[in-house]
One Martini backbone bead per residue (centre of mass of N, CA, C, O) as a GRO file, in nm:
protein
  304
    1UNK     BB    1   4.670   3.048  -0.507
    2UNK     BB    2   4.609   3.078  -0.206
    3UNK     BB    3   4.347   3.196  -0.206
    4UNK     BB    4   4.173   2.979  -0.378
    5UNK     BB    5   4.267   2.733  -0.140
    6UNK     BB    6   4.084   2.894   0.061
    7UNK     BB    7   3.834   2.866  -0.066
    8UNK     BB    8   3.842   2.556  -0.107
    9UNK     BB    9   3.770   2.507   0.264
   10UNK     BB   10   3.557   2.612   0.250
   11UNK     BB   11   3.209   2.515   0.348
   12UNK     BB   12   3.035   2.737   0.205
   13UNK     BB   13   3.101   2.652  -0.081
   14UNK     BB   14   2.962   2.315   0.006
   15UNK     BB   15   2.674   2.413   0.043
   16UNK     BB   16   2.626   2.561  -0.108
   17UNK     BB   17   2.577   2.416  -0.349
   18UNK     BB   18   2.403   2.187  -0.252
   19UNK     BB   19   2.151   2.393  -0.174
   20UNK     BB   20   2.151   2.476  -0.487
   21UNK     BB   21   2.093   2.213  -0.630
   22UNK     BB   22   1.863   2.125  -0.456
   23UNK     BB   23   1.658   2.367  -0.478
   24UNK     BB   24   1.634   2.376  -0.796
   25UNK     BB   25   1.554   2.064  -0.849
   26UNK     BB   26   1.296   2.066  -0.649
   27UNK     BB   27   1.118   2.304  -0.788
   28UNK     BB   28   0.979   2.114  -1.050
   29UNK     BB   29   0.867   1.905  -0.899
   30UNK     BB   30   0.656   2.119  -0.710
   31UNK     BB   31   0.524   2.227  -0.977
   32UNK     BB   32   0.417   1.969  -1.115
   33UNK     BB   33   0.225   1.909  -0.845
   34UNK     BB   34   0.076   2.112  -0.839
   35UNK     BB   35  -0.043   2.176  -1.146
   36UNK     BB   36  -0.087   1.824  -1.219
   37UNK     BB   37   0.179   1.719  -1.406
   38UNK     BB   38   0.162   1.428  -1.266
   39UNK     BB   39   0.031   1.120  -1.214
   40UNK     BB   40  -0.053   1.072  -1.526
   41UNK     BB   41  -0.273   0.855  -1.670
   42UNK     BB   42  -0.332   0.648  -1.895
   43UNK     BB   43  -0.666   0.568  -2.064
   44UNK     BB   44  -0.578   0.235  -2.115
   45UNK     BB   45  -0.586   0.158  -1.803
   46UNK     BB   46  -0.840   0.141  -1.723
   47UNK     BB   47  -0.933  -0.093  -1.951
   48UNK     BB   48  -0.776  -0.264  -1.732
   49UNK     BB   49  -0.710  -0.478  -1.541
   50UNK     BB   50  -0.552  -0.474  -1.228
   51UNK     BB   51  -0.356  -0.737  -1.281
   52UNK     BB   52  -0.237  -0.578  -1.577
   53UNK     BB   53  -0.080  -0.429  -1.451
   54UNK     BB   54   0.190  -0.212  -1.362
   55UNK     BB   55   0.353  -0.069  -1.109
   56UNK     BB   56   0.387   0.190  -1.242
   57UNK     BB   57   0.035   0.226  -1.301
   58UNK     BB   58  -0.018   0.208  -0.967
   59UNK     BB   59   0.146   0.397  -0.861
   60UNK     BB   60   0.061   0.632  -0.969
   61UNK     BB   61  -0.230   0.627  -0.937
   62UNK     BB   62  -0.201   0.642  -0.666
   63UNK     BB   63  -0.099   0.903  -0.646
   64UNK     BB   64  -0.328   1.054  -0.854
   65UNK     BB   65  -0.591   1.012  -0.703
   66UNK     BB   66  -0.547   1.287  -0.532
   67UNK     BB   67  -0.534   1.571  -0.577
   68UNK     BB   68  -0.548   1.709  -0.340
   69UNK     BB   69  -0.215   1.571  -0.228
   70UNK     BB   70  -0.042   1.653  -0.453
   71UNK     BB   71  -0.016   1.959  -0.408
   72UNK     BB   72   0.063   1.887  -0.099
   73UNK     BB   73   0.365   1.777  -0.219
   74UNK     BB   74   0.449   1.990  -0.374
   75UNK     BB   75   0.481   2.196  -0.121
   76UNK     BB   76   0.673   2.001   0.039
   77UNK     BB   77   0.882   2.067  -0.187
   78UNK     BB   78   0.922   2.396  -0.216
   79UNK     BB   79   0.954   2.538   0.000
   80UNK     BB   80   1.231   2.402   0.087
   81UNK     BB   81   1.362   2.480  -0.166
   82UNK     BB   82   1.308   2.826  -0.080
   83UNK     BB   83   1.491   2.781   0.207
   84UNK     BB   84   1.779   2.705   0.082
   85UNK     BB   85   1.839   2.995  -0.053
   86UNK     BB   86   1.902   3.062   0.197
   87UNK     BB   87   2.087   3.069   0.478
   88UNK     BB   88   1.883   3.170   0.726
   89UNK     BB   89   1.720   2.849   0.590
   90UNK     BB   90   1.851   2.597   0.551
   91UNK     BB   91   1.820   2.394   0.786
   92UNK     BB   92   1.501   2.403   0.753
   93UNK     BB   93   1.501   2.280   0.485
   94UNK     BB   94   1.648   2.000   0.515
   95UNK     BB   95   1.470   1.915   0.701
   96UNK     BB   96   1.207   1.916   0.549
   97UNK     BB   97   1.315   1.749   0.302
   98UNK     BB   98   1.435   1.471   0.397
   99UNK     BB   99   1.153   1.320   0.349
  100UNK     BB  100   1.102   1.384   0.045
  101UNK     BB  101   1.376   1.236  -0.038
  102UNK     BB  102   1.344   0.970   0.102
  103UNK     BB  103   1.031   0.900  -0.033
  104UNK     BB  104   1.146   0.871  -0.282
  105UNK     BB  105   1.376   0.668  -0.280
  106UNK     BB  106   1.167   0.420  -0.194
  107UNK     BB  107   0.950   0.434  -0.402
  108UNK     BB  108   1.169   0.360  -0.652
  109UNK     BB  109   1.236   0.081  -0.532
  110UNK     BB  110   1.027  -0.059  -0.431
  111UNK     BB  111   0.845  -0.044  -0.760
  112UNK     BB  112   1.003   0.003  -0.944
  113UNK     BB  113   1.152   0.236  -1.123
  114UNK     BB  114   1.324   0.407  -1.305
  115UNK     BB  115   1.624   0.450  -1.365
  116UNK     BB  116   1.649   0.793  -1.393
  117UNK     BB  117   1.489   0.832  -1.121
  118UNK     BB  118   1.691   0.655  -0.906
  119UNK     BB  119   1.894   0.819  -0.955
  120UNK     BB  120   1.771   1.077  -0.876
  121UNK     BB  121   1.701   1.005  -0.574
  122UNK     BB  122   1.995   0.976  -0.514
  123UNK     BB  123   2.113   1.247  -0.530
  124UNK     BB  124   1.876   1.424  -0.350
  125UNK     BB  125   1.975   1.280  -0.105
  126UNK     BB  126   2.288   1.332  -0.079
  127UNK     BB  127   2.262   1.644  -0.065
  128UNK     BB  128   2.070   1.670   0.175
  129UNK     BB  129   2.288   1.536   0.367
  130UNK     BB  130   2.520   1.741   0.303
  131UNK     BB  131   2.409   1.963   0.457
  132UNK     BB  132   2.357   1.802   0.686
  133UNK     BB  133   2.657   1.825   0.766
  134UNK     BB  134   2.733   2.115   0.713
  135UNK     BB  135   2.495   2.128   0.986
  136UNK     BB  136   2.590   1.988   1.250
  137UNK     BB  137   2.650   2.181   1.448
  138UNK     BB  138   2.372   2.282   1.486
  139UNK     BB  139   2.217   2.044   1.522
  140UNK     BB  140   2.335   1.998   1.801
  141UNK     BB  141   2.221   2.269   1.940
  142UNK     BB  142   1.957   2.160   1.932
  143UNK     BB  143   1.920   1.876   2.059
  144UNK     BB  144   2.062   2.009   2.318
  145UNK     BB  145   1.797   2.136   2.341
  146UNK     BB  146   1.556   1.938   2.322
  147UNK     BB  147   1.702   1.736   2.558
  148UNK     BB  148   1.792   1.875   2.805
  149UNK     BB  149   2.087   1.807   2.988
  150UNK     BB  150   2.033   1.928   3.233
  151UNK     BB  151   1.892   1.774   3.353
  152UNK     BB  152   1.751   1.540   3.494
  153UNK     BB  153   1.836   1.170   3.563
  154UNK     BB  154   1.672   1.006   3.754
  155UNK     BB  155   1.425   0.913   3.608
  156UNK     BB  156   1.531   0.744   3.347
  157UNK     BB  157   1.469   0.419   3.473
  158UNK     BB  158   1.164   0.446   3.508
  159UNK     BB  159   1.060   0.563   3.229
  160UNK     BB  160   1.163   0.320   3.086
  161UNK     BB  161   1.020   0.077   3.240
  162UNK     BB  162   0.765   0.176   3.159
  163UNK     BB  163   0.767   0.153   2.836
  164UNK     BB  164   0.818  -0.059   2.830
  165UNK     BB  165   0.537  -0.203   2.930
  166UNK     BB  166   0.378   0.000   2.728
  167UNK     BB  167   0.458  -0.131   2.479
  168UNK     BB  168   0.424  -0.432   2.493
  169UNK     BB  169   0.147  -0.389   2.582
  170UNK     BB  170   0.042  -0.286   2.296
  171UNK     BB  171   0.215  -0.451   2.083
  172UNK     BB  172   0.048  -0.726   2.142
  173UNK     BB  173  -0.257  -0.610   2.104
  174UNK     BB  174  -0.169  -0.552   1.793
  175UNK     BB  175  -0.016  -0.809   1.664
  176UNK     BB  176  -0.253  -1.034   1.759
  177UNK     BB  177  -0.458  -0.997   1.498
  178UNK     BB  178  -0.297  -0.967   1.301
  179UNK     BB  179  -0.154  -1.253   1.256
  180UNK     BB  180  -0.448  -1.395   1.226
  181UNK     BB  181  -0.495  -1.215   0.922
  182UNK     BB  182  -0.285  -1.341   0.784
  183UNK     BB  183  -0.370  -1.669   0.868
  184UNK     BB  184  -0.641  -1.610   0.709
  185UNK     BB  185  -0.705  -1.925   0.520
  186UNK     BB  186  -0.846  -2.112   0.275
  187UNK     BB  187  -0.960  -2.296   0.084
  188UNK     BB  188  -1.060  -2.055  -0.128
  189UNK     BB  189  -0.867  -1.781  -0.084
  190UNK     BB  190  -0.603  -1.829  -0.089
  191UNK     BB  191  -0.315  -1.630  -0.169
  192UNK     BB  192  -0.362  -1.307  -0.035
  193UNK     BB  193  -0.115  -1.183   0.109
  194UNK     BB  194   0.072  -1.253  -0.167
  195UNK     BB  195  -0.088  -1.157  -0.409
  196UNK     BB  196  -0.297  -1.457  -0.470
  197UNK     BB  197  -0.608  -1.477  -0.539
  198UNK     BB  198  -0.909  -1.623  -0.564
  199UNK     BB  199  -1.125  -1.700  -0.848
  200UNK     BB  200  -1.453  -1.837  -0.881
  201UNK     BB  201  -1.569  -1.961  -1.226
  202UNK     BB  202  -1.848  -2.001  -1.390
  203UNK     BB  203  -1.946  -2.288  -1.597
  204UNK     BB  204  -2.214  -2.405  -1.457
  205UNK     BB  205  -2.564  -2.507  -1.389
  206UNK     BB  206  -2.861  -2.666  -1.212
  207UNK     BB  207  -3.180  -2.791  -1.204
  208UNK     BB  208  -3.168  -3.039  -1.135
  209UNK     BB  209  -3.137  -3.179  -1.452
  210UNK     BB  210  -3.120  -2.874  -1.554
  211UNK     BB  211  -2.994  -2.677  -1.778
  212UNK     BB  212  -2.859  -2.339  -1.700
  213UNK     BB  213  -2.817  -2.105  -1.835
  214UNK     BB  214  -2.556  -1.893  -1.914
  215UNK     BB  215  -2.300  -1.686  -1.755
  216UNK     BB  216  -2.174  -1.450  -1.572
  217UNK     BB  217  -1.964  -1.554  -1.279
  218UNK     BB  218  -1.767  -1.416  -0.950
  219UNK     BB  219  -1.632  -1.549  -0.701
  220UNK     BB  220  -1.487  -1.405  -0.357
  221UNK     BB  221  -1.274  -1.532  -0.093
  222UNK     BB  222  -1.161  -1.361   0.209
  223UNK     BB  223  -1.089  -1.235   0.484
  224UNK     BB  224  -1.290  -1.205   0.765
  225UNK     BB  225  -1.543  -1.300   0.567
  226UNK     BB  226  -1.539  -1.230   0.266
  227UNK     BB  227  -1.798  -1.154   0.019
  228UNK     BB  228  -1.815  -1.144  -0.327
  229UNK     BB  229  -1.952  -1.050  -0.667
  230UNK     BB  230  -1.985  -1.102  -1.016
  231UNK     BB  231  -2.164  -0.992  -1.335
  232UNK     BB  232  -2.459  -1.033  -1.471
  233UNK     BB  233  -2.610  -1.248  -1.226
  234UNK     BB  234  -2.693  -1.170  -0.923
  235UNK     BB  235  -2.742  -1.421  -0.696
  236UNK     BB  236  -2.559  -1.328  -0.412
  237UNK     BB  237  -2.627  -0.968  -0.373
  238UNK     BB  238  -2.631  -0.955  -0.054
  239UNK     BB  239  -2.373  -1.089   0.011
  240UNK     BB  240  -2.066  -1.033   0.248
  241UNK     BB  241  -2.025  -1.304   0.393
  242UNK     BB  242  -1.864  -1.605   0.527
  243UNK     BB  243  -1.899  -1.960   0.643
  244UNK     BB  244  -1.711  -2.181   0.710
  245UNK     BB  245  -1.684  -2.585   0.727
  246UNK     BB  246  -1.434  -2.835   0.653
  247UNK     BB  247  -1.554  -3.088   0.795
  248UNK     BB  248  -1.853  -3.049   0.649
  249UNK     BB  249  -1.850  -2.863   0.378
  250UNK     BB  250  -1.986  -2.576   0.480
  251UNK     BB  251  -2.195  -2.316   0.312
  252UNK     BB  252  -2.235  -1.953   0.414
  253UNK     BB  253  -2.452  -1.677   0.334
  254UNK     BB  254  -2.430  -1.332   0.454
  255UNK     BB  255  -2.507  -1.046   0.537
  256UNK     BB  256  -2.445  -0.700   0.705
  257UNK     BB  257  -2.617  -0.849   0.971
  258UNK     BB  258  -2.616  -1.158   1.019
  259UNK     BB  259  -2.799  -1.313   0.788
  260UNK     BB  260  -2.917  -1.593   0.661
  261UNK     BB  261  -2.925  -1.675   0.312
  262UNK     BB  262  -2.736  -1.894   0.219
  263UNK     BB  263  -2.670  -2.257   0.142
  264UNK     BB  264  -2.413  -2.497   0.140
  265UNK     BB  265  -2.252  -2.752  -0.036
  266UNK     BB  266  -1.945  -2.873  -0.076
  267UNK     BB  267  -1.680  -2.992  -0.391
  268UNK     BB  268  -1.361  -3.084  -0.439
  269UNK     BB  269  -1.266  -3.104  -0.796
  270UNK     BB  270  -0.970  -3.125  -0.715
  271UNK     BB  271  -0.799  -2.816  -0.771
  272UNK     BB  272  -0.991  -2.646  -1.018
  273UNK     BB  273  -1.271  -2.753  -0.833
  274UNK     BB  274  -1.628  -2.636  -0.773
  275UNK     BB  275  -1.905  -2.743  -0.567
  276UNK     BB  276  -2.250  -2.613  -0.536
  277UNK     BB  277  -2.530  -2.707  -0.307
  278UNK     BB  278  -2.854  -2.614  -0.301
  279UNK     BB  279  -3.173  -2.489  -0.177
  280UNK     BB  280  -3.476  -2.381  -0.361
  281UNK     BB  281  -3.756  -2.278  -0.282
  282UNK     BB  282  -4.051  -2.316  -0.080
  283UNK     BB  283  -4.276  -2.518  -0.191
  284UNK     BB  284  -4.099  -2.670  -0.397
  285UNK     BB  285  -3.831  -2.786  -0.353
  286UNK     BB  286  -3.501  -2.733  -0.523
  287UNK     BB  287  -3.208  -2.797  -0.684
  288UNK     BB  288  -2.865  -2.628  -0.693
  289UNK     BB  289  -2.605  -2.652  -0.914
  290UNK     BB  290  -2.264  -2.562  -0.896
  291UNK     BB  291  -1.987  -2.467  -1.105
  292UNK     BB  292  -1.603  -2.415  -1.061
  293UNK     BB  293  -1.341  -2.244  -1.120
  294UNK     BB  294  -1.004  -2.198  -1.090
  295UNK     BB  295  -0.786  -1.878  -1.039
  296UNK     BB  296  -0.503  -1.720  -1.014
  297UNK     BB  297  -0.425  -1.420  -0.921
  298UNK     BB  298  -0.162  -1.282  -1.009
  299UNK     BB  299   0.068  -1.508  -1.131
  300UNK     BB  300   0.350  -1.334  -1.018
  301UNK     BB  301   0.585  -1.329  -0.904
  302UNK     BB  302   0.773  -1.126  -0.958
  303UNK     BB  303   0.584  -0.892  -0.896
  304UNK     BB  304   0.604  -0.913  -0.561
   0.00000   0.00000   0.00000
């Protein structure tokens, strides 16, 4: 009985368990990555739009979007699993394995994907983590080569006060235009930085008094004055930016040169209805009046 309970004390017998559940375990995640047969979507996914799909076939496609990046992911898994099965390469491998089992953890929850991938990635990384407490002694001997506490302490406080305001000042800089960027919307936009910009869908068009034929056209305004165009019958398919002035009520479309395509007036009618009014031809100018529907795309809260 005492043999038993002196192997059951040893660290040896609890971390081989830990390195080796963790290593074999491991090794078919990365190797159906290099494969290639993992992250494929359905067929039916790309047939719908974008707004339609689930998140979980937003994440796949995401992830399986770039083949050798697979590949390379598969490998950042496999090598650190078959560095675990040695002994004198464990530390090496939990060390290397962390990032990709906190990665895996991180985007199960993120995505909301599967219950049993969750379980499964809560296991995979508890495992990671007690390798790494089992291996507490080394990493210490390591960090203090790496942090080298011999050294002068001398100048350690002048060097933070330098960093403080090198991230300060660096921090300022890339800071302040996002900010700027999350808050540029205006009624064209809609809640874009939530993912819910708004599409205003062509419902009919005019010139001077006569109604003309119908079409399908969708135009979307977004952030830094983005101007897209979609549609059967691309009318002001030159331009990709956009000046609002909402003082004025005046809208101009710009192509990637900065010169002015078309102007109109515009008038919202209502919360729903969009009005642009532009004069076209050179001869005798006529007036085009167009109608546009609003429309909040992918308009799921729970989805966000």
């Amino acid at each position: 009985m005492q043999p038993l309970l002196s192997i059951l004390k040893k660290r040896n017998l609890y971390l081989g368990i830990c390195r080796y559940l963790l290593g074999i375990t491991m090794i078919p995640y990365g190797l159906t990555k290099i494969m290639r047969t993992q992250f494929v979507i359905s067929p039916e996914a790309w047939k719908r739009p974008l707004e339609e799909l689930s998140g979980i076939s937003l994440t796949w496609a995401f992830l399986g979007h770039s083949p050798w990046f697979t590949v390379v992911l598969g490998l950042l898994e496999f090598i650190p699993a078959l560095l675990l099965l040695f002994r004198r390469t464990t530390l090496l491998g939990a060390i290397l394995m962390l990032p990709m089992t906190l990665n895996v953890l991180l985007i199960n929850y993120a995505y909301n994907l599967w219950g049993g991938t969750k379980q499964m990635a809560i296991f995979l990384f508890v495992l990671n983590c007690l390798v790494l407490f089992y291996e507490r002694e080394r990493i210490a001997q390591l960090l203090r080569v790496l942090i080298n506490r011999v050294g002068s302490c001398k100048r350690i406080p002048l060097e933070l006060a330098v960093n403080v305001v090198v991230i300060a000042a660096v921090g300022y800089l890339a800071i302040k235009p996002l900010i700027e960027y999350r808050r540029d919307t205006n009624v064209l936009t809609g809640n874009w930085f939530n993912g819910q910009p708004i599409e205003w869908v062509l419902q009919r068009q005019m010139l001077n008094d006569s109604v003309l034929p119908s079409h399908q056209q969708k135009i979307y305004f977004g952030p830094l004055n983005q101007y897209t165009e979609v549609g059967m019958n691309h009318l002001y398919n030159s331009a990709n930016q956009y000046v609002l002035n909402a003082k004025q009520n005046s809208l101009v479309l710009k192509d990637a040169d900065g010169k002015t395509q078309f102007k109109f007036k515009y008038t919202r009618l209502g919360d729903t209805c969009l009005k642009m009014v532009t004069t076209v031809g050179s001869g005798k100018p006529s007036q085009l009046t167009q109608y546009y529907s609003r429309r909040v795309m992918h308009n799921h809260a729970e989805d966000l």
